[in-house]
N, C-alpha and C positions, 0 to 999 in steps of 0.2 A: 289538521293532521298533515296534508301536503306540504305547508308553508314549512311547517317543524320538520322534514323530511328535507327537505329542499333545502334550508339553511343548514341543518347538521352537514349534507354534502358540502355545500360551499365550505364552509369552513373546514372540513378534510380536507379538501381539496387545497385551499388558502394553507392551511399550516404544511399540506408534503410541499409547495411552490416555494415557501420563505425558507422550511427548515433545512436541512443534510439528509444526505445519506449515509449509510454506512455498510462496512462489510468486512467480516471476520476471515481473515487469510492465517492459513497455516505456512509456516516459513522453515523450510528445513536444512541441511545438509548434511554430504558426505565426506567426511568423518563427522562429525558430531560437534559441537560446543562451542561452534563458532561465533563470534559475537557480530551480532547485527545492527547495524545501523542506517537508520530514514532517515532520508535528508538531512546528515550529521548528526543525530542525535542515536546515541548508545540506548537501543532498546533492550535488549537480554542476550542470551544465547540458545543457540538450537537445542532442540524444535521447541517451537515459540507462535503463539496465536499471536498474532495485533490487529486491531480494530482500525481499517483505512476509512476517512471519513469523507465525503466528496461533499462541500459545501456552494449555498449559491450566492451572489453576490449581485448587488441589485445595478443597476447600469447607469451611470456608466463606469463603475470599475470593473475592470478586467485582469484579474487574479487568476493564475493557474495551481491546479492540484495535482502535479505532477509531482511522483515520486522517487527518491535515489534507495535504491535499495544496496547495500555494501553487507558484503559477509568477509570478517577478518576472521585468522586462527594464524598460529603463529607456525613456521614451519611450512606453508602454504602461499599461493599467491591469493591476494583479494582478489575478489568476483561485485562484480558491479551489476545490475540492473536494476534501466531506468522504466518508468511505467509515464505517457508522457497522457497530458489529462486532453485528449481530442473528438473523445463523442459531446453527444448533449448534457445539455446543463443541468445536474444532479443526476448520472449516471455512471456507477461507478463498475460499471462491467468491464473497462479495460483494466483491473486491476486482476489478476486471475487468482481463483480458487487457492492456490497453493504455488507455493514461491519456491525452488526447490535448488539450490548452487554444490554443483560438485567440482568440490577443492581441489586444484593441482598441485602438486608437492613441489616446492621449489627447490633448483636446482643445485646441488652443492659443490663448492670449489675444485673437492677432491674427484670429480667424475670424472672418468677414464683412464683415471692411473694406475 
């Protein structure tokens, strides 16, 4: 019964070592609808979950899971944050709970006349 005990752990243990992690972020902004992009790719528009995945890579490669977070809307200046991948390996705590970009209205030609 030990050895059955003791092998189910290692193998826990073996498959969190090899697999990912993951972590469900809410992404918001203000004004509303702006379209988000990770590392250049057009994910949706606000508010919008995405699933960040923090993957491990066996050695000697060394791959980073740093992410570009971009909020477009038009009428607006983009808003950038990067989240850059510097804790340990398979920890995806510096990506935070909720991602939140408040839009600044860009400037228009006709201001001050």
């Amino acid at each position: 019964m030990k050895r059955i005990i003791w092998t189910a752990m290692m193998m826990g243990m073996l498959g969190m070592a090899l697999g990912c992690t993951s972590k469900l972020v809410r992404i918001d902004s203000k004004p509303a609808f702006a379209d988000i992009h990770i590392n250049g790719v057009y994910i949706g528009k606000t508010p919008i979950y995405h699933q960040f995945k923090d993957m491990w890579y066996p050695w000697p490669m060394k791959k980073t899971d740093d992410y570009v977070v971009q909020a477009r809307l038009k009428g607006y200046e983009d808003d950038v944050k990067i989240f850059q991948d510097t804790p340990p390996i398979s920890d995806i705590r510096y990506v935070p709970d909720e991602i939140f970009f408040s839009m600044i209205p860009l400037e228009t030609s006709n201001a001050g006349k």
